[in-house]
C-alpha positions as CSV (number, residue, x, y, z in Angstrom):
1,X,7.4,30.0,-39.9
2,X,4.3,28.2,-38.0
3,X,3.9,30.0,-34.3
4,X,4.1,27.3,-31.6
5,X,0.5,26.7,-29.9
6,X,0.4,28.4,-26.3
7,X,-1.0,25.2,-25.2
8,X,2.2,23.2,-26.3
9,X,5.1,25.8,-24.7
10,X,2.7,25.8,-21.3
11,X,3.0,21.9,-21.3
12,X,7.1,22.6,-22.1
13,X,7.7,24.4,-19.3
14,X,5.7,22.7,-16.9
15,X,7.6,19.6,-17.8
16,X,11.1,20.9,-17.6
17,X,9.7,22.5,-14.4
18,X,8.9,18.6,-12.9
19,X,12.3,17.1,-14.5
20,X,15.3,19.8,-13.9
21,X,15.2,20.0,-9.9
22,X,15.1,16.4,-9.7
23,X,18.2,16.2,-12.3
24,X,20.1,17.8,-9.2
25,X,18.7,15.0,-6.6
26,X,21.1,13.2,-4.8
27,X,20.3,8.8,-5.0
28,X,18.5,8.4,-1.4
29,X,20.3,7.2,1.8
30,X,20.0,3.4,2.1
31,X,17.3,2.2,4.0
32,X,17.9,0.7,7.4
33,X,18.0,-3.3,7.5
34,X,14.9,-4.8,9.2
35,X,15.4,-5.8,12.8
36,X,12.9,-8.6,12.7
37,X,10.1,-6.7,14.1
38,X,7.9,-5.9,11.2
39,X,8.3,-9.5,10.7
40,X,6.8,-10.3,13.8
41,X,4.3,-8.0,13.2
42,X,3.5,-9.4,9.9
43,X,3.1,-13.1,11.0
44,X,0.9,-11.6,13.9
45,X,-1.5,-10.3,11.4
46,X,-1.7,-13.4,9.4
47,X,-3.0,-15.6,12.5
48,X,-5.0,-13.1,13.7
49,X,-6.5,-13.0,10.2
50,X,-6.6,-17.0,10.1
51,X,-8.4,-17.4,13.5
52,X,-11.0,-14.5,12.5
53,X,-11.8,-16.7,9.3
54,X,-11.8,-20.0,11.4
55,X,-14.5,-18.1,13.7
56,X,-17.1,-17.5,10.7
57,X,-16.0,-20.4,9.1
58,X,-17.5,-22.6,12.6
59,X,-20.4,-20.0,13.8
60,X,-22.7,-21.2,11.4
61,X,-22.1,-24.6,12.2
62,X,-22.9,-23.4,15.9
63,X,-26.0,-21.3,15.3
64,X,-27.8,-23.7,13.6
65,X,-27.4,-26.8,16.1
66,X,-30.8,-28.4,17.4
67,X,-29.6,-27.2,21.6
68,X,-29.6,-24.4,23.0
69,X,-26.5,-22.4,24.7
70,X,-28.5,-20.1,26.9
């Protein structure tokens, strides 16, 4: 009979060593409905990131004009 490679029983055990504790896991708790802030939040972000690209989009426009601002 052909001996099994060391290799191939360390890779084995290492693998029933990742899946068997997680066989016993219990399905996580439900996470908790969103209260409307992170929605906030997110539509914050977005205009913020709007009016930061509306600023480079007109400074050039600005730096290049025949007057001068100071």
């Amino acid at each position: 009979m052909a001996a099994i490679p060391r290799t191939l029983v360390a890779i084995m055990v290492l693998a029933f060593a990742i899946v068997l504790p997680a066989v016993q896991a219990q399905a996580p708790a439900p996470s908790p409905t969103s209260d409307g802030t992170s929605i906030d939040q997110g539509i914050a972000y977005l205009l913020m990131l709007v009016a930061l690209v509306l600023t480079y989009l007109i400074h050039p426009s600005d730096a290049f004009s025949p007057h001068e601002l100071f």
